[in-house]
C-alpha positions as CSV (number, residue, x, y, z in Angstrom):
1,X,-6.4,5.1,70.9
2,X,-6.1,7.8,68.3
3,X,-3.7,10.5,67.9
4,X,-6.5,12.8,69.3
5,X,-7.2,10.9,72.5
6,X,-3.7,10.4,74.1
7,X,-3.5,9.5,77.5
8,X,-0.4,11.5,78.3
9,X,-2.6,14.3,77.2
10,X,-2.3,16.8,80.3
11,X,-5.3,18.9,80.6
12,X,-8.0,20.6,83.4
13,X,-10.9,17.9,82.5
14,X,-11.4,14.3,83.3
15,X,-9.9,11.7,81.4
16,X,-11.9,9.5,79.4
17,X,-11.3,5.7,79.8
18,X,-10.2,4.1,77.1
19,X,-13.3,1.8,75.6
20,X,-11.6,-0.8,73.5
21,X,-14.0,-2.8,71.3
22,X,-14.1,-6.7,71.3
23,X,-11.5,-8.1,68.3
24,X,-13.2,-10.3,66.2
25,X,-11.4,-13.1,64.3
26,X,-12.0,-13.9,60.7
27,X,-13.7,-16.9,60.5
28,X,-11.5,-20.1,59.6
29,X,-11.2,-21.2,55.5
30,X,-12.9,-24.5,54.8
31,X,-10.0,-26.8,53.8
32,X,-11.1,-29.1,50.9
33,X,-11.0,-32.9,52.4
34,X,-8.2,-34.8,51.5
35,X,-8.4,-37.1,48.0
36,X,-6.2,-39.8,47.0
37,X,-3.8,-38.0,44.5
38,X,-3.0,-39.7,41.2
39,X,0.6,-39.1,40.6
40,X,0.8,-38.8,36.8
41,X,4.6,-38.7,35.4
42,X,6.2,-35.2,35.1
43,X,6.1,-33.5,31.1
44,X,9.0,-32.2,29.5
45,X,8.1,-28.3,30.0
46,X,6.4,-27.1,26.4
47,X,8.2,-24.2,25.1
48,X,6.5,-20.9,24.2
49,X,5.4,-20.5,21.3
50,X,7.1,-18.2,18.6
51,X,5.4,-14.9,18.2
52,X,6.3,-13.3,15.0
53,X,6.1,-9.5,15.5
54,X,2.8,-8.3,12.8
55,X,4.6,-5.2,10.6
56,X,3.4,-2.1,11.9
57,X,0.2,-1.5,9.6
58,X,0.2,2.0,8.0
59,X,-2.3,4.8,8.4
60,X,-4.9,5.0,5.6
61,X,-3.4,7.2,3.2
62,X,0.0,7.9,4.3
63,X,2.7,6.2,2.2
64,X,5.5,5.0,3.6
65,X,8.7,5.6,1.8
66,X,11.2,2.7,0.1
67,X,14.4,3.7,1.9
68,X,17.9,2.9,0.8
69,X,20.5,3.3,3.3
70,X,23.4,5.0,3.6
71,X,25.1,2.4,3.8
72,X,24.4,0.5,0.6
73,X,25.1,0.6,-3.1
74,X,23.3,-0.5,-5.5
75,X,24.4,-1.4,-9.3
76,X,21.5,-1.7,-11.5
77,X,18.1,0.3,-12.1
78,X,15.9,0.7,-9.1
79,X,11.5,1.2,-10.1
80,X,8.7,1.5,-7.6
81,X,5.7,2.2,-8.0
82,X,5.5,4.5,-4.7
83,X,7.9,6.5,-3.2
84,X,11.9,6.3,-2.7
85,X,13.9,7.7,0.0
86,X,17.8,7.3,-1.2
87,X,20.8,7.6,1.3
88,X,23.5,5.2,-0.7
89,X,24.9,5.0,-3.7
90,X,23.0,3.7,-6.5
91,X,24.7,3.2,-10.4
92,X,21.6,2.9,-12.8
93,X,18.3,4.8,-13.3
94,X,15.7,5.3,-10.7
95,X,12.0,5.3,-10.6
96,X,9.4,6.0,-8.4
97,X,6.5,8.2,-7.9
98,X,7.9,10.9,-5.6
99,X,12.3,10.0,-5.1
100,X,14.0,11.9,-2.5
101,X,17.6,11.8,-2.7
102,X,19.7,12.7,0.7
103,X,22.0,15.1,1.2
104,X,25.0,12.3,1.4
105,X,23.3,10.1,-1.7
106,X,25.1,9.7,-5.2
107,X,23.2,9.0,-8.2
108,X,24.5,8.2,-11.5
109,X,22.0,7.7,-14.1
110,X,18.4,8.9,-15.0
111,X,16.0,10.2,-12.2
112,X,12.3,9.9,-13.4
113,X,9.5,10.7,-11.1
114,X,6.3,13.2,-10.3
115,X,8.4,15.4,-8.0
116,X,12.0,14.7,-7.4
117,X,13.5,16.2,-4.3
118,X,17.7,16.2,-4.8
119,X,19.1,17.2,-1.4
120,X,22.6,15.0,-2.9
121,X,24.4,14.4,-5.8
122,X,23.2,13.1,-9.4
123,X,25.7,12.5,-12.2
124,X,23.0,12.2,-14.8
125,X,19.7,13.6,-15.8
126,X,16.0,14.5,-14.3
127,X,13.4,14.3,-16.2
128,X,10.1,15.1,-13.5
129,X,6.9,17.4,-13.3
130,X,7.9,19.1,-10.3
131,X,12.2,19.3,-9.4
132,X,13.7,20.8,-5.8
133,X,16.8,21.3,-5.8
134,X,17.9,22.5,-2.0
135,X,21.5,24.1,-1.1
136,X,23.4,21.1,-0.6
137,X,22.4,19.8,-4.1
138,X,24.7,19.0,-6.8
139,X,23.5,18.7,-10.2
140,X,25.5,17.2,-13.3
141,X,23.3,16.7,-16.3
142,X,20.2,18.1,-18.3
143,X,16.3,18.3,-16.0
144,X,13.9,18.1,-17.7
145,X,10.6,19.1,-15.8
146,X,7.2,21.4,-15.7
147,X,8.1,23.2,-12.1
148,X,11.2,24.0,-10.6
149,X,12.5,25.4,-7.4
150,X,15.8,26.2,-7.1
151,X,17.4,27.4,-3.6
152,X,20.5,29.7,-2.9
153,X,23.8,27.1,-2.9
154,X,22.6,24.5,-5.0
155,X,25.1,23.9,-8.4
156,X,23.7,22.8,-11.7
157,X,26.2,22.0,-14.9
158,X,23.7,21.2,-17.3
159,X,20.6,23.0,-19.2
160,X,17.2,23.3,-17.7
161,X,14.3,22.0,-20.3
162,X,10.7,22.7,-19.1
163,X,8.7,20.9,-21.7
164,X,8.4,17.7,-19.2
165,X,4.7,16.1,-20.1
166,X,5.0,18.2,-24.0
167,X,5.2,15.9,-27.0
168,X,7.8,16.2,-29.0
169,X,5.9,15.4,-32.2
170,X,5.5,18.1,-34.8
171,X,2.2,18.3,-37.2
172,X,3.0,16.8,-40.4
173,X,2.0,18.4,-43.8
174,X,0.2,16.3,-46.1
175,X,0.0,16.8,-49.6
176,X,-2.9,18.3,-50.8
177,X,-4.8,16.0,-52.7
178,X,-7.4,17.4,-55.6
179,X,-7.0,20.2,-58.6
180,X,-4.8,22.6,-56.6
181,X,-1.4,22.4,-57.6
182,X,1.7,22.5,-55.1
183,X,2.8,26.0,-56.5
184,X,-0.5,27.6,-55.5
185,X,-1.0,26.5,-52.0
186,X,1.2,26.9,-49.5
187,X,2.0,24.4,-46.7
188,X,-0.1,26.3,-44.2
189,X,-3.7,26.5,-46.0
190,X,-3.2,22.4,-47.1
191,X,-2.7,21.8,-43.0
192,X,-6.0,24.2,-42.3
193,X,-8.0,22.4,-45.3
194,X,-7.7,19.1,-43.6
């Protein structure tokens, strides 16, 4: 019977008979013949076995950040040869390719590094290529850099030197050796002669 073809139907025409169709029944699952079973003693259950988790594998050519955490504090100088994220406290100098330090950080000590990014507070000095120093920052001490960005809030109490990368070193004059005596030449044309 379907939901068409009900048989309370009322209508003008003859009613069908219902035709039901023979039921077939599935036919019956072998049964495997019986064996003699061994009995063996039972085993202790084994237990799993201890999965260590694989460190998520970084994307070529994204660096992760070293991150220290608000909550610690470090005593001591702090180096790595990638980057540093710093939310704690360190006492000491840092060093790392590009250091980022957090709005609630505190440094005290030299910050060296391509780009330094102070969002914090450094009781110290800078000395990078590129220095970004956002609102919340709070500088104490000389930077020493080749670019600098400075935006509206941040506080600096120190001087701003942007000979980062320059050598210091001055030409040296050399006496001038030969028939020319000291009085004639002066320091300038000895330097050019050499």
């Amino acid at each position: 019977m379907s939901l068409f073809n009900r048989n309370d139907k009322s209508g003008n025409g003859p009613q069908q008979p219902e035709t039901t169709q023979p039921q077939t029944r599935p036919a019956p699952i072998p049964q495997p013949k019986a064996e003699a079973a061994i009995l063996k003693p039972a085993e202790p259950p084994r237990p799993a076995p201890i999965v260590q988790p694989s460190p998520p594998q970084a994307k070529t050519g994204v660096r992760m950040p070293s991150v220290i955490s608000k909550t610690l504090k470090i005593k001591g100088q702090l180096e790595s040869s990638e980057d540093i994220q710093i939310d704690g406290d360190i006492e000491g100098d840092v060093r790392g390719v590009s250091v980022k330090i957090g709005q609630n950080a505190k440094v005290k000590g030299t910050v060296y590094g391509d780009e330094v990014e102070l969002a914090g507070t450094i009781e110290g000095k800078i000395e990078a290529k590129k220095v970004t120093l956002n609102g919340t920052a709070r500088m104490t001490g000389d930077i020493q850099h080749q670019d600098i960005k400075i935006e509206s809030g941040a506080y600096i109490s120190g001087s701003l030197k942007p000979d980062y990368g320059k050598s210091d070193s001055k030409p040296t004059l050399k006496p001038v050796v030969g028939g020319a005596s000291a009085a004639n030449v002066s320091p300038l044309s000895a330097a050019a002669r050499e």
